[in-house]
matplotlib code that plots the C-alpha trace (Angstrom):
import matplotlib.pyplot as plt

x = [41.1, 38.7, 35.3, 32.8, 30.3, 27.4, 25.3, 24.1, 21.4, 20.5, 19.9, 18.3, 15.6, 15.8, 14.9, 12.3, 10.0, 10.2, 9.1, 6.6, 5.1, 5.3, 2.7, 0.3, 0.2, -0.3, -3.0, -4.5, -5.1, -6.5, -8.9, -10.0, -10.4, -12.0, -14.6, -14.7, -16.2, -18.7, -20.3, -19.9, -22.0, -24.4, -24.6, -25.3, -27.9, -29.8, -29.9, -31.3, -28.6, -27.2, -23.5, -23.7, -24.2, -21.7, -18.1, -16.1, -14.2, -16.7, -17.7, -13.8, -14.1, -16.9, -14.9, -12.2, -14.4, -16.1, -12.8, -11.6, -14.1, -14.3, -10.5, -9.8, -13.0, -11.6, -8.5, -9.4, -12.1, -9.9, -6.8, -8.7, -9.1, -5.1, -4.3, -6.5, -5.0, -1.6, -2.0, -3.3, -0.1, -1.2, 1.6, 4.2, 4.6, 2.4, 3.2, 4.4, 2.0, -0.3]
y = [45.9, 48.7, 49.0, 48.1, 50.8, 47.8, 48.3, 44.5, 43.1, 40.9, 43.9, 45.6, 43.2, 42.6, 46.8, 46.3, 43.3, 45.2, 48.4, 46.5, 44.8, 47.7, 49.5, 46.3, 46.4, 50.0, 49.7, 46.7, 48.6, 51.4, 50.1, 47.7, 51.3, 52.5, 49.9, 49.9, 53.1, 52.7, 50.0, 51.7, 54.3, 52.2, 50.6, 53.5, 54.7, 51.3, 52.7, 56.6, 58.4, 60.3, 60.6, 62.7, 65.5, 63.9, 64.4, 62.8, 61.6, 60.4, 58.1, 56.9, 55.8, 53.4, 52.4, 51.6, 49.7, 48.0, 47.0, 46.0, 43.4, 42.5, 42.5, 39.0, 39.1, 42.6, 41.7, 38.6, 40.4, 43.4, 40.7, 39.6, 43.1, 44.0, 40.9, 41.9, 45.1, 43.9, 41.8, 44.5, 46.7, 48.8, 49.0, 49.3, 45.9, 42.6, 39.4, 37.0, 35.0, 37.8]
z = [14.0, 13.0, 14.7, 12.4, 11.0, 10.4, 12.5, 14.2, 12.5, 15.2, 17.5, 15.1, 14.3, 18.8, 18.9, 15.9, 17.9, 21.3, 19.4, 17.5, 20.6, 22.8, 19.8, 19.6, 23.8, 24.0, 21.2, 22.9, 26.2, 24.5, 22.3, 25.5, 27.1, 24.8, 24.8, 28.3, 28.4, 25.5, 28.1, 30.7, 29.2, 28.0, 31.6, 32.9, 30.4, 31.2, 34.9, 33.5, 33.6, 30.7, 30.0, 27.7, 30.5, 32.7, 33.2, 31.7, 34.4, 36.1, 33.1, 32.5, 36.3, 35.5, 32.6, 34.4, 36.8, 34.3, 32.7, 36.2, 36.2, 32.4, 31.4, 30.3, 28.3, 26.7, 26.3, 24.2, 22.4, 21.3, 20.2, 17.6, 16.3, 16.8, 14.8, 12.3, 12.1, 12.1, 9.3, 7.0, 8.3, 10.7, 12.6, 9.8, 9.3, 7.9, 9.1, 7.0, 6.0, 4.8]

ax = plt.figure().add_subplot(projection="3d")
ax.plot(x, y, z, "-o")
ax.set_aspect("equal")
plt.show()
């Protein structure tokens, strides 16, 4: 028996959700960086300081202290914008029931 050249679908769809949740996790982390930072710098305004004249390292530290601290609450908070964003196709794909 010849080896087939179709390729398996069920493996392929198998490769498509890992890739598709490997970009929505990545994305989620980022964007919960991302806001980690913006209150971290706005923390640290409150106390007089001014990022803008900091390093940045130095402000991604408190970011990543801040999101030490506040990850559930990120993470839940920046979900809701990742499904949102996956349902208009930001990822390559809509779900099915947009």
């Amino acid at each position: 028996m010849a080896p087939s050249t179709r390729r398996d679908l069920p493996t392929e769809l198998k490769l498509a959700e890992a890739k598709l949740r490997a970009k929505v996790g990545t994305a989620t982390l980022t964007l919960a960086r991302l806001k980690a930072i913006k209150a971290a710098k706005h923390a640290l305004r409150a106390q007089g300081h001014k990022p803008d004249r900091m390093h940045r390292y130095e402000i991604a530290e408190v970011g990543e202290a801040y999101l030490a601290v506040h990850r559930a609450e990120a993470i839940a908070k920046t979900n809701v914008i990742i499904e949102r964003w996956r349902e208009e196709g930001f990822f390559g794909t809509q779900n099915a029931e947009a």
